[in-house]
N, C-alpha and C positions, 0 to 999 in steps of 0.2 A: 781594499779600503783600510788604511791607516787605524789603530787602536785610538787617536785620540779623537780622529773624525766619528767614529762609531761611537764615541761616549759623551763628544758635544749632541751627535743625533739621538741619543737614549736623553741627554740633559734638556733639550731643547722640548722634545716628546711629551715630556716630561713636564717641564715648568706650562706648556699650553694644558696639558690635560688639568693640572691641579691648580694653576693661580695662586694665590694665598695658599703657602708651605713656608715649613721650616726647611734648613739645610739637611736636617736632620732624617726628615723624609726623604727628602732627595735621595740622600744618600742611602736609606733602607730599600727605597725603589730602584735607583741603579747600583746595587750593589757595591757598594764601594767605600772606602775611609770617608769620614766627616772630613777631613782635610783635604782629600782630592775633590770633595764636590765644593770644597768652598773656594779653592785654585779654579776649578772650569767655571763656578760661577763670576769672580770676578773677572776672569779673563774673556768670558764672552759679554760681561755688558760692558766690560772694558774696547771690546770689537764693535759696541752698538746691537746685539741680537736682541737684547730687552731690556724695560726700564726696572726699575727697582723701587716700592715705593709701599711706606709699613701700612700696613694691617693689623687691626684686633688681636688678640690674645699670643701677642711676640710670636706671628708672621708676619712674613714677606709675600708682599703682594710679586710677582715677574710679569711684567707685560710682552708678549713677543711687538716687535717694532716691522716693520714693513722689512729691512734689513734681515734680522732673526727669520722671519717665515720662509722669504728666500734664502737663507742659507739654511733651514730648514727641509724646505722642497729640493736642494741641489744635494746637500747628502741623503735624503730618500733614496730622489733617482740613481745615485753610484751605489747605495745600501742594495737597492733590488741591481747591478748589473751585477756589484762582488756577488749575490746570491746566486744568482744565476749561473756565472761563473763558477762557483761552487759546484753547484748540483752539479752541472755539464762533469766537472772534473772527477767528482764523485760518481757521479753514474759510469762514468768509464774506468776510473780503477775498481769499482768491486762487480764490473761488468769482466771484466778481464781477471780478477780473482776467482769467481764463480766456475769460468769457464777453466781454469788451470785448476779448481778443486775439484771440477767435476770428471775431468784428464785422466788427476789422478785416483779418481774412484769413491771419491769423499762423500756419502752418503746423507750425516746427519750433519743438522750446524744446529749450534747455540747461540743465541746473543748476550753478550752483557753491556744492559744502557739501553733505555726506552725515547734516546732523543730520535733528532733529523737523520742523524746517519744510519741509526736503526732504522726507520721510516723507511729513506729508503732499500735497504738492504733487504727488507722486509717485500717490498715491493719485486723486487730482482729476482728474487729466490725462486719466484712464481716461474719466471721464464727459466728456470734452472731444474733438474733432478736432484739437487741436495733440498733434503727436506728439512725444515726448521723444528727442531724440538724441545727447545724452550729457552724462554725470557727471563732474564735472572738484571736483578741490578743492587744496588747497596738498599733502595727500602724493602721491596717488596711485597709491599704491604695489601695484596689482595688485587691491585686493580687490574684490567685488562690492556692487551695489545693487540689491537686487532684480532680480537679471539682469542688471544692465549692469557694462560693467567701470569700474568709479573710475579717469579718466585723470589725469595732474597738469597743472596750469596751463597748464607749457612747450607739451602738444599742442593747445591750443586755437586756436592757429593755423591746424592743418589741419583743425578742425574744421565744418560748414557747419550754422548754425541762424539764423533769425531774429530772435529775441533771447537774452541768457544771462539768467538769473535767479537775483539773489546773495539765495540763502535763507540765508547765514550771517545769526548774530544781533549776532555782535560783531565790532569791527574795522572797523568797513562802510567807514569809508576807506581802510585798510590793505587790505584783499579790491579793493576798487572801483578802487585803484589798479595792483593787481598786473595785473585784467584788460584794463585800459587798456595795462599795457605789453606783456601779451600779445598786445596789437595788437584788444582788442575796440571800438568806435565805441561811444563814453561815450553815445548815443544809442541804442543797443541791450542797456544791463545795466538792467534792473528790480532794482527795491530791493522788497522787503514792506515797509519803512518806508512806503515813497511811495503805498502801497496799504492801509493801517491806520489805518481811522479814531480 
């Protein structure tokens, strides 16, 4: 799925959930410049996805249009195949990583990053002999992972595993750097890039 198909489906998502908004919101909900929401908004009611029409206290009313909803429901359905797609491809690179760390006798693993690729990774480990000994990510800030506690970065020092594994998806040098000055051996953080065919 295309990046701008995924960000008309977050905008489209979006303009049904809330009705009367500012661009302003929009764009604190999809992430994104005030400028590029107010590019996708004119260009889709420019496509006919929905009407536009003022509201109260300077908002915008967005109406989805019978057009908008079906082209709404058509990137869903490719949103959930690229997913799918995804996982499948992810479940077989760190199904095949797992198996070559455990070859090579690789005991403990760490995660850094509590997303979907942790999830799954998380999930794997179970059908593997490498045991997971801890959850480390940029907050830290107390919460849990499936039973373990989310530490931040700073403890990774006294942490003890055999390799760390940066399941984040973005930043990978900004992540891969921090663990480096966390004192991790740039020879023991695994990338899922370096693992994805």
């Amino acid at each position: 799925m295309e990046r701008e198909e995924l960000r008309t489906l977050r905008l489209l998502e979006a303009i049904e959930a809330r009705g009367a908004t500012t661009q302003r919101e929009l764009a604190r909900d999809l992430n994104v410049s005030l400028g590029l929401v107010n590019a996708f908004v004119r260009r889709s009611a420019k496509k006919g996805y929905f009407k536009i029409a003022n509201a109260p206290s300077n908002r915008v009313k967005y109406v989805l249009t019978p057009k908008g909803i079906q082209e709404k429901t058509r990137l869903t359905y490719e949103y959930i195949n690229y997913s799918i797609g995804f996982y499948r491809e992810m479940k077989g690179a760190l199904h095949d990583l797992f198996s070559r760390l455990e070859s090579e006798g690789v005991e403990r693993l760490a995660l850094y990053g509590c997303g979907e690729v942790a999830e799954l990774a998380y999930l794997l480990l179970h059908d593997s002999a490498i045991a997971l000994v801890g959850i480390f990510d940029d907050a830290g800030d107390g919460r849990e992972f499936y039973g373990h506690p989310v530490r931040s970065w700073e403890a990774i020092p006294t942490a003890t595993f055999d390799y760390m594994f940066l399941t984040q998806t973005e930043n990978l040098k900004g992540h891969h750097e921090r663990l480096i000055q966390a004192g991790v051996d740039p020879g023991r953080i695994l990338h899922l890039k370096d693992h994805v065919k």
